[in-house]
Biotite code that builds the C-alpha atoms (Angstrom):
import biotite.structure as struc

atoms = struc.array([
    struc.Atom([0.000, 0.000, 0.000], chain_id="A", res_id=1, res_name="UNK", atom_name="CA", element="C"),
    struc.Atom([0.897, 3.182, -0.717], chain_id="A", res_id=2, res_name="UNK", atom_name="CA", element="C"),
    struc.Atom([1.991, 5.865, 1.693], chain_id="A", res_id=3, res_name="UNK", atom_name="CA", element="C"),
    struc.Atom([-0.656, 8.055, 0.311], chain_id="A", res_id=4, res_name="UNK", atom_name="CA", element="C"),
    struc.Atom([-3.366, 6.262, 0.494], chain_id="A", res_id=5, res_name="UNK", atom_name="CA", element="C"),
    struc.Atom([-5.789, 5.310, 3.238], chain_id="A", res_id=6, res_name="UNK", atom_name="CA", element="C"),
    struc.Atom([-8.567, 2.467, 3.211], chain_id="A", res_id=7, res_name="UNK", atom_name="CA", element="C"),
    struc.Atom([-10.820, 3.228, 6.136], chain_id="A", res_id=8, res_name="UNK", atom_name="CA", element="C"),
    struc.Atom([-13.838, 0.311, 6.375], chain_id="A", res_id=9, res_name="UNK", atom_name="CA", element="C"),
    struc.Atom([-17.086, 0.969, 8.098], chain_id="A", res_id=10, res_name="UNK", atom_name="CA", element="C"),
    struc.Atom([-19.227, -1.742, 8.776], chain_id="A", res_id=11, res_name="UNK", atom_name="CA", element="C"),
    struc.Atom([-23.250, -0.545, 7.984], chain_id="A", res_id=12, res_name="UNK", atom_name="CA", element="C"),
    struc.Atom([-23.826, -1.359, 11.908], chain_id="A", res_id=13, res_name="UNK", atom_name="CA", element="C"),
    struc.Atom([-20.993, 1.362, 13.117], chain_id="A", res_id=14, res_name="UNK", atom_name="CA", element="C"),
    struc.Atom([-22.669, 3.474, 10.389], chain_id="A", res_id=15, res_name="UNK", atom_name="CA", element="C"),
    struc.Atom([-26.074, 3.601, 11.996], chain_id="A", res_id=16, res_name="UNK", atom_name="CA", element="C"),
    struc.Atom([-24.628, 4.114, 14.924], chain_id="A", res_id=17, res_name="UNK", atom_name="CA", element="C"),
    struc.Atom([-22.822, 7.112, 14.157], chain_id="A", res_id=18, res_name="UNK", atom_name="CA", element="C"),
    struc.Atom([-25.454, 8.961, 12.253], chain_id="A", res_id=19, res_name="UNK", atom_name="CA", element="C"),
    struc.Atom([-28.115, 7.527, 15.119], chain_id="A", res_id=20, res_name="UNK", atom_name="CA", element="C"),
    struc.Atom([-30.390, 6.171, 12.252], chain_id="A", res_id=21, res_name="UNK", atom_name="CA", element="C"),
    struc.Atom([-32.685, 3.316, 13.052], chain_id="A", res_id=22, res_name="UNK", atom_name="CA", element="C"),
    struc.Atom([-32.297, -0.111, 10.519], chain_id="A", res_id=23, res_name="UNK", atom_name="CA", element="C"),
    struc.Atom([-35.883, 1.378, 9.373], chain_id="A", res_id=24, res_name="UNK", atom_name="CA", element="C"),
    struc.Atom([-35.037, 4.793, 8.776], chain_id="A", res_id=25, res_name="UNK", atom_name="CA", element="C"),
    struc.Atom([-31.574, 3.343, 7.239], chain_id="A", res_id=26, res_name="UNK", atom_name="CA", element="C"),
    struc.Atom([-34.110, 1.468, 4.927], chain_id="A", res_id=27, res_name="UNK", atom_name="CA", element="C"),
    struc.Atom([-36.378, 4.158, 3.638], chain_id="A", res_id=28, res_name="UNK", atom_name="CA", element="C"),
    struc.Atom([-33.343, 6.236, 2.999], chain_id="A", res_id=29, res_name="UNK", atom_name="CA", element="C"),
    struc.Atom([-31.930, 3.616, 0.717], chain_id="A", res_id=30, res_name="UNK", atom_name="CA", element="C"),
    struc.Atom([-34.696, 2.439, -0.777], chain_id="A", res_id=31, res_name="UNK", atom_name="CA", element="C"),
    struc.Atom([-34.175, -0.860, 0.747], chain_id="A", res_id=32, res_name="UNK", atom_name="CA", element="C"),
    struc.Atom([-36.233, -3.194, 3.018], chain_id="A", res_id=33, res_name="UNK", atom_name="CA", element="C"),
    struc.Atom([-36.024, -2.968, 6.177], chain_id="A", res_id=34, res_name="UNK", atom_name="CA", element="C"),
    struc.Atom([-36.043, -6.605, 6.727], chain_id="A", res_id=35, res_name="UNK", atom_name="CA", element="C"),
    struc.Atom([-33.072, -6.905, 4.058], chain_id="A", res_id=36, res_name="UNK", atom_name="CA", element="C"),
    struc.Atom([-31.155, -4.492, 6.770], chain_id="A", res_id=37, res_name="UNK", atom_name="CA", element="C"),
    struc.Atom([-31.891, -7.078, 9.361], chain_id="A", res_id=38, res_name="UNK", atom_name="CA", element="C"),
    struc.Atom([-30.790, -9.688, 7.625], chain_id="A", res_id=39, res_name="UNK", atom_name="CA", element="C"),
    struc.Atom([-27.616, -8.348, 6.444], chain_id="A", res_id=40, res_name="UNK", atom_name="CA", element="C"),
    struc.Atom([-26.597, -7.069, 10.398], chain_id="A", res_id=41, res_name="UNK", atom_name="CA", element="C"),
    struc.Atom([-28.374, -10.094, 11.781], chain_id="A", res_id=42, res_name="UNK", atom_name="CA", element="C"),
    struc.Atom([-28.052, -13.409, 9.444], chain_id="A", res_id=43, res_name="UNK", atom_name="CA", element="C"),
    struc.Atom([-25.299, -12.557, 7.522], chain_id="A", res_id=44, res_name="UNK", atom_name="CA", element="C"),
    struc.Atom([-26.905, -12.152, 4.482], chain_id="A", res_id=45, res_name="UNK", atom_name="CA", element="C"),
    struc.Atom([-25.045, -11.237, 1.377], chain_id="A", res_id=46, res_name="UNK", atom_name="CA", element="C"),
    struc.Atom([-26.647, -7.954, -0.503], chain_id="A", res_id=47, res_name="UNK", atom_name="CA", element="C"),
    struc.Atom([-27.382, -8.775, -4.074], chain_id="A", res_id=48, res_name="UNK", atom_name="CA", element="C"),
    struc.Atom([-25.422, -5.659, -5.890], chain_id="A", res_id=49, res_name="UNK", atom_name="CA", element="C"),
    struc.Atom([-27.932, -3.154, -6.887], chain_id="A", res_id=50, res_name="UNK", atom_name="CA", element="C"),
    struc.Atom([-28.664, -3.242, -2.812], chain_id="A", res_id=51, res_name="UNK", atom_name="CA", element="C"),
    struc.Atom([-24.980, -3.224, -2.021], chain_id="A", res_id=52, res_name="UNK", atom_name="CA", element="C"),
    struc.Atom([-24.848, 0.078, -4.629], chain_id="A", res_id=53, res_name="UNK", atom_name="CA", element="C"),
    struc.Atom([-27.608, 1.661, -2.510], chain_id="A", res_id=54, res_name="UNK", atom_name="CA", element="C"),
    struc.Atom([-26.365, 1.530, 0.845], chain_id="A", res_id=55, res_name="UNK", atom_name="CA", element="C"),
    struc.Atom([-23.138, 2.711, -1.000], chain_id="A", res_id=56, res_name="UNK", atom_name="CA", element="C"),
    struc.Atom([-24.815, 5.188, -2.312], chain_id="A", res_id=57, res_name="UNK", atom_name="CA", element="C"),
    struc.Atom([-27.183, 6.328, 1.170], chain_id="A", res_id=58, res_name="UNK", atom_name="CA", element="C"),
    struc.Atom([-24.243, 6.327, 3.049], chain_id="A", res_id=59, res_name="UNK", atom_name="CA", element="C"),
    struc.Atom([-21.974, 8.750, 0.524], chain_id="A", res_id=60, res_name="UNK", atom_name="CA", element="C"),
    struc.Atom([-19.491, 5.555, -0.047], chain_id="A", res_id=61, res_name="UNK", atom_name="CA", element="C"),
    struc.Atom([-18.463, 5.357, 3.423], chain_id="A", res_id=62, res_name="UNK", atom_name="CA", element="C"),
    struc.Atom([-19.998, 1.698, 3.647], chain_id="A", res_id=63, res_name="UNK", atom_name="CA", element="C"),
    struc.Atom([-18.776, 0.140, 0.617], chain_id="A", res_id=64, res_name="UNK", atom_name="CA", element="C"),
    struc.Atom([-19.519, -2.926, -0.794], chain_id="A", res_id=65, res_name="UNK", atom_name="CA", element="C"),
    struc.Atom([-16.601, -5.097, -0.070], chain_id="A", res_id=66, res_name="UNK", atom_name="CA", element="C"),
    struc.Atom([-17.393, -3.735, 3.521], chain_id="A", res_id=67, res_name="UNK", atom_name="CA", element="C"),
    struc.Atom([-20.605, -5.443, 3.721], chain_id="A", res_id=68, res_name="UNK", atom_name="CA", element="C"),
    struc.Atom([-19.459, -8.552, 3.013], chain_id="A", res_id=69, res_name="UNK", atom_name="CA", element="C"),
    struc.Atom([-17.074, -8.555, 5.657], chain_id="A", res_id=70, res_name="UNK", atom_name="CA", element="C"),
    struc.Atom([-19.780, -7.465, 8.346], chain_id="A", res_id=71, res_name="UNK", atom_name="CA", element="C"),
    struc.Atom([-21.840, -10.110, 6.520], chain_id="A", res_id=72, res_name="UNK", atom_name="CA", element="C"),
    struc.Atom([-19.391, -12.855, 7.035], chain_id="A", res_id=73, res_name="UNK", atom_name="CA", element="C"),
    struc.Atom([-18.845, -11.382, 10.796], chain_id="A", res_id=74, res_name="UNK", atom_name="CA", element="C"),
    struc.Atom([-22.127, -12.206, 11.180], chain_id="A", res_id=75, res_name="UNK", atom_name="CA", element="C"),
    struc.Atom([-22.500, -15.599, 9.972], chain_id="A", res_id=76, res_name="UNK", atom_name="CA", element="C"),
    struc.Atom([-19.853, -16.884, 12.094], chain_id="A", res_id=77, res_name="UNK", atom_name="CA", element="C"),
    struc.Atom([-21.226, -15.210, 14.774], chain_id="A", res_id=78, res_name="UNK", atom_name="CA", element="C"),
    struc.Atom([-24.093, -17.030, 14.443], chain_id="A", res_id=79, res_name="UNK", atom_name="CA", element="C"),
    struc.Atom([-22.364, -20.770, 13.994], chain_id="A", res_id=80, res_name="UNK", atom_name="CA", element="C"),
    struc.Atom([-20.727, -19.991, 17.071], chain_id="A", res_id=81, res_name="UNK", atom_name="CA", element="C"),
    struc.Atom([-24.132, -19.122, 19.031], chain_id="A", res_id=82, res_name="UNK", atom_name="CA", element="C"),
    struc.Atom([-25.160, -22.395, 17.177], chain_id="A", res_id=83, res_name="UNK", atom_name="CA", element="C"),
    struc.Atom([-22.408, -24.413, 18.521], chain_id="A", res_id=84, res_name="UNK", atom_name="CA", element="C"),
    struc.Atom([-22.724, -23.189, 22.427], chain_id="A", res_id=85, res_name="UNK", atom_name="CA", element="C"),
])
């Protein structure tokens, strides 16, 4: 990597919490359904790419798409290690 450049990831979770938006109001703003938030922070869900484009878009490229599918991934094994307790 370069000395001039910077890659700064934001997972959409640390996103709502910064701007204090709820997963519905996240939603509406992207045009999105709020159940596809859920599953995304929640299941792990992959975004098909016209949804990862508009959270890209609603959140001015700060959560990009190669971002979501780490916090997707996060998520999943999250949840296989809930599963395996």
């Amino acid at each position: 990597m370069c000395g001039s450049c910077t890659f700064k990831a934001m997972k959409l979770s640390d996103y709502l919490t910064a701007h204090s938006l709820t997963r519905a109001r996240f939603a509406e703003l992207a045009g999105i359904a709020h159940t596809t938030v859920s599953r995304i922070l929640d299941q792990g869900m992959v975004p098909r790419r016209d949804t990862c484009e508009r959270i890209s878009e609603a959140t001015r490229g700060e959560v990009s798409e190669g971002d979501l599918l780490i916090e997707a991934t996060e998520a999943r094994l999250n949840a296989r290690r809930e599963d395996a307790a």
